[in-house]
C-alpha positions in Angstrom: 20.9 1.0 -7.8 24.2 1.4 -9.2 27.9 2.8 -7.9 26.4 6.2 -9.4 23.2 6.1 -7.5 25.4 5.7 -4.1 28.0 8.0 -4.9 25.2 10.6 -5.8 23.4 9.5 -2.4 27.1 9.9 -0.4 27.5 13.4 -2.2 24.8 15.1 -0.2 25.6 13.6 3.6 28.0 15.2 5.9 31.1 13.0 7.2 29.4 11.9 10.1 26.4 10.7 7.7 28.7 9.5 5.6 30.3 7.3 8.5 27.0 5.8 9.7 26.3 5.1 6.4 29.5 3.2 5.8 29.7 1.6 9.4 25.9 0.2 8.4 26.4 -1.4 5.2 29.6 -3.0 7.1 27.5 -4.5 9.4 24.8 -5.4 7.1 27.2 -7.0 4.5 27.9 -9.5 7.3 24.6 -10.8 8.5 22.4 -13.4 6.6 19.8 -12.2 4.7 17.1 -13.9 6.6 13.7 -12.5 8.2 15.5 -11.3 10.8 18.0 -9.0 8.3 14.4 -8.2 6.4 12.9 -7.0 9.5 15.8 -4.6 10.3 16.2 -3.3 6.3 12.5 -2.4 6.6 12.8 -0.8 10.4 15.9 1.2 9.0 14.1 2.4 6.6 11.1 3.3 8.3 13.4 5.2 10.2 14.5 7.3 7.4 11.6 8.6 6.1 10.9 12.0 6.9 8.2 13.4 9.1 5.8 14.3 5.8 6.4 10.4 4.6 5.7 8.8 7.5 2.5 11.2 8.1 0.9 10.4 4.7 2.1 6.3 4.7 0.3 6.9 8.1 -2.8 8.3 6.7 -3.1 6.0 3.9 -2.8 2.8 6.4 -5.5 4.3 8.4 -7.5 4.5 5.2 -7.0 1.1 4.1 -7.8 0.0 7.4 -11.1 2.1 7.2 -12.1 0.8 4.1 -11.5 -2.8 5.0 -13.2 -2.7 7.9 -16.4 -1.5 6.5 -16.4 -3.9 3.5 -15.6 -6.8 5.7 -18.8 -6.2 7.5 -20.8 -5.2 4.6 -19.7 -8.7 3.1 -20.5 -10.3 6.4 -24.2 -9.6 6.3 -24.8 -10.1 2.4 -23.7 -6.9 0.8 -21.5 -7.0 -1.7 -21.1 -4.9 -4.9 -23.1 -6.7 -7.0 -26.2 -7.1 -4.5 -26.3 -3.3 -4.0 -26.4 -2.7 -7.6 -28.9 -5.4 -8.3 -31.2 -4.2 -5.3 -31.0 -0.4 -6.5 -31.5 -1.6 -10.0 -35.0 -3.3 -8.4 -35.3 -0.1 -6.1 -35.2 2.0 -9.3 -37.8 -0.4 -11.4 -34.8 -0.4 -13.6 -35.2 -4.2 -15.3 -31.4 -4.4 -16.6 -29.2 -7.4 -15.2 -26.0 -6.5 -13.1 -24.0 -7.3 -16.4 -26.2 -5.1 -18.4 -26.0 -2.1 -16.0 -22.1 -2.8 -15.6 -21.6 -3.0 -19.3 -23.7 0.4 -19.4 -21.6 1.7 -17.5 -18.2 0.9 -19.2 -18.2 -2.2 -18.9 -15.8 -1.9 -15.4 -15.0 -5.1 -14.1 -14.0 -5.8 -10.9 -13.0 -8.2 -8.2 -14.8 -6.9 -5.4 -17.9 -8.2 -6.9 
């Protein structure tokens, strides 16, 4: 960010915006940039994002959650990528390796194996 990029940003607040704005940067330009100053920059922010930002961030951290969850206990009891794979592959009567199929494939790679 440059003097532009904040003079652009300024242009579009209202004087009281403007104020706050100014008053923050004060304050923050005195502290220490420790965890603690961190902590605050990313609760600020947080606070700025609009209704529609915070609703998908929100979705997408429930996702990831999802996701982990299920893949954490899939790993927990043996199933990772590569078993599946290798068991359908047996399932199937299919006689190719994992590295065959994956290379069949398109050759994806990936560390989740």
């Amino acid at each position: 960010m440059d003097a532009s990029d904040l003079i652009g940003m300024v242009a579009a607040t209202t004087q009281d915006q403007c104020r706050d704005l100014g008053n923050l940067l004060l304050d923050l330009a005195e502290q220490p940039r420790d965890d603690k100053w961190k902590a605050f920059i990313v609760m600020t922010r947080n606070q700025m994002e609009t209704p529609q930002q915070r609703t998908l961030a929100a979705a997408i951290e429930a996702g990831n959650k999802r996701v982990t969850a299920i893949s954490d206990g899939l790993h927990a009891d043996g199933m990772d990528h590569r078993t599946l794979i290798e068991a359908e592959l047996a399932r199937r009567g299919d006689g190719r390796t994992f590295e065959q199929y994956r290379d069949s494939v398109g050759g994806v790679r990936s560390n989740a194996i």
